[in-house]
C-alpha positions, 0 to 999 in steps of 0.5 A: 369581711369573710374569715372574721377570726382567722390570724389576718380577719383580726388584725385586719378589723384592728386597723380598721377600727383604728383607721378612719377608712370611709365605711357606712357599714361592714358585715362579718362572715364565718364559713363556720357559723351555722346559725344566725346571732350564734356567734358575736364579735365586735366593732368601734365599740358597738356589738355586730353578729358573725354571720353564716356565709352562703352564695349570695351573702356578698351580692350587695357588697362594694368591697370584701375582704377575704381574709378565710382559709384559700379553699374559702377565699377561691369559692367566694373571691371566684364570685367577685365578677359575676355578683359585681363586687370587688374583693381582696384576698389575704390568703394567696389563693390566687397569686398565681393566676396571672389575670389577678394582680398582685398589689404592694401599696405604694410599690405598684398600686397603680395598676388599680388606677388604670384598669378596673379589677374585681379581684387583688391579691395581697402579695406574700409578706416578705414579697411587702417587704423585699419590694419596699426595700428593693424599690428605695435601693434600685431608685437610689443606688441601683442593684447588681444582685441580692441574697435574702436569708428569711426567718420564717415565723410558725404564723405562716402557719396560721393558728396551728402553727403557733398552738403547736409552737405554744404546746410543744414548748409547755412540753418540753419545759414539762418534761412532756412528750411532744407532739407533731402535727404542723412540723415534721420535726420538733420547732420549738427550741430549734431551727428548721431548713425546710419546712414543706415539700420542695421541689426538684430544685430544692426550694419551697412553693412560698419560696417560689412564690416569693420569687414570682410576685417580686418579678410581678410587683417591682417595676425593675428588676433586672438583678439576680435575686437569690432567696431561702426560708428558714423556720424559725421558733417565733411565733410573729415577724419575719426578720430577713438579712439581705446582702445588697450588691449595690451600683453606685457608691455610698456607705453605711450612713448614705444607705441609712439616709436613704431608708430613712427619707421613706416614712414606712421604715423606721430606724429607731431600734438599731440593737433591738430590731428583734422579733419581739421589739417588732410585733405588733407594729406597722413598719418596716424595721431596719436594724444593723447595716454592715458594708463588706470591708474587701467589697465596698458595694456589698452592704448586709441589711437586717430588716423584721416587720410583723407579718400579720399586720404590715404584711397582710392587714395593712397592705390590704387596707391601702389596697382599699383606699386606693380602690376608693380613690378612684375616679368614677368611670 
């Protein structure tokens, strides 16, 4: 693992730990660490060193998880074909290259089974999300178009974002000045439109971003899609409202059935799919369904699920295992 103690190293090396995934051995590495056994973590209960990170580090490696900063991941995940081994990166450097393919488990991971890749990308967290709603909607109902309103958490920031969140409220509830280095604007008590440069349209590059991998992941998206990020003062989770206008008839509770057949989703918290009731935890969280009284095929969706961990660890440790499942050439 590359990027041991960054937001989605951590979580990632959780789930690992939790998980029975197949491992004779894992070693950790840090762009940061300078010199040997300066630096420890831990791993099922037994100590292991975070090691410095140079070319040939993960030569010997079968698979790597670059879960580092982009400018980290596109060095050494650029080294994947020629030091044959195979990598996942969790940071989106390469999400836009077409030759690499952008892998929601359980939406498109077939990909992996009919070609050999050296590298994956580990899509954008609402791409995880949206794509698993939409694939459960499309199969079932079928879709005419989709809205998507996204609360962004200041974890798409990484740690700067949340220390500036974390500060700037200490501040605030002080009476002290404010400082602001992630956001332009004060993010703490409030809602942003916008929150990096936009292009001639208006839009965001994670928005655009978004917009790309849907079209890459979903293996039918013929439908309108119109989606926008709003920045919200929460440190984890993305909560998304969707208005789906649907092909064929149901109502609320067939739309619920439909959700609740799919072992990912979970229905059990209808008032309190909240940020805070969500982080965390490893599903998708759908709360309430409304259906448009005077448009009886439009149905509005809350979902939240936390972006660290169902969003990026997750995903990519099935990634993993679907690497793994494959048959011997």
């Amino acid at each position: 693992m590359v990027g041991t103690d960054s937001l989605r190293g951590k979580e990632l090396r959780k789930i690992l730990e939790m998980r029975n995934f197949p491992l004779e051995d894992i070693e950790f590495y840090d762009p940061d660490v300078e010199e040997e056994y300066s630096k420890l973590t831990q791993f099922r209960g037994e100590p292991k060193v975070i090691h410095h990170l140079e070319k040939d580090s993960l030569r010997s490696a079968d698979l790597v998880f670059l879960a580092a900063d982009k400018k980290v991941n596109r060095e050494y995940g650029a080294l994947a074909n020629t030091q044959d081994f195979q990598a996942i990166d969790l940071s989106g450097a390469f999400n836009s290259e077409e030759s690499v393919p952008v892998v929601v488990a359980g939406v498109n991971d077939e990909l992996i089974t009919k070609k050999p890749f050296a590298l994956i990308a580990n899509p954008h967290p609402v791409t995880v999300v949206l794509s698993h709603i939409f694939q459960i909607v499309i199969k079932k109902f079928g879709i005419s178009r989709a809205v998507s309103f996204i609360l962004q958490p200041v974890s798409a920031f990484e740690e700067f974002g949340i220390e500036e969140l974390a500060d700037q409220s200490y501040c605030l509830l002080s009476s002290e000045s404010l400082s602001k280095k992630v956001f332009s604007e004060q993010i703490a008590f409030n809602i942003l439109s916008h929150t990096e440069k936009a292009d001639d349209d208006g839009f965001s590059s994670a928005e655009n971003q978004i917009q790309a991998e849907l079209q890459r992941v979903l293996p039918v998206h013929d439908f309108p899609l119109f989606l926008s990020i709003i920045q919200a003062p929460v440190f984890y989770t993305y909560s998304i409202m969707t208005f789906l206008e649907v092909k064929r008839k149901t109502d609320i509770q067939g739309m619920k059935d439909a959700f609740r057949k799919h072992p990912l989703f979970d229905l059990s918290l209808p008032t309190r799919s909240s940020p805070i009731s969500v982080a965390g935890k490893e599903k998708i969280f759908i709360g309430q369904i409304k259906r448009e009284k005077n448009f009886p095929n439009g149905f509005w969706v809350w979902t939240v699920a936390d972006n660290l961990i169902l969003g990026s660890a997750l995903n990519a440790l099935e990634i993993a295992e679907k690497f793994l499942s494959r048959p011997s050439s």
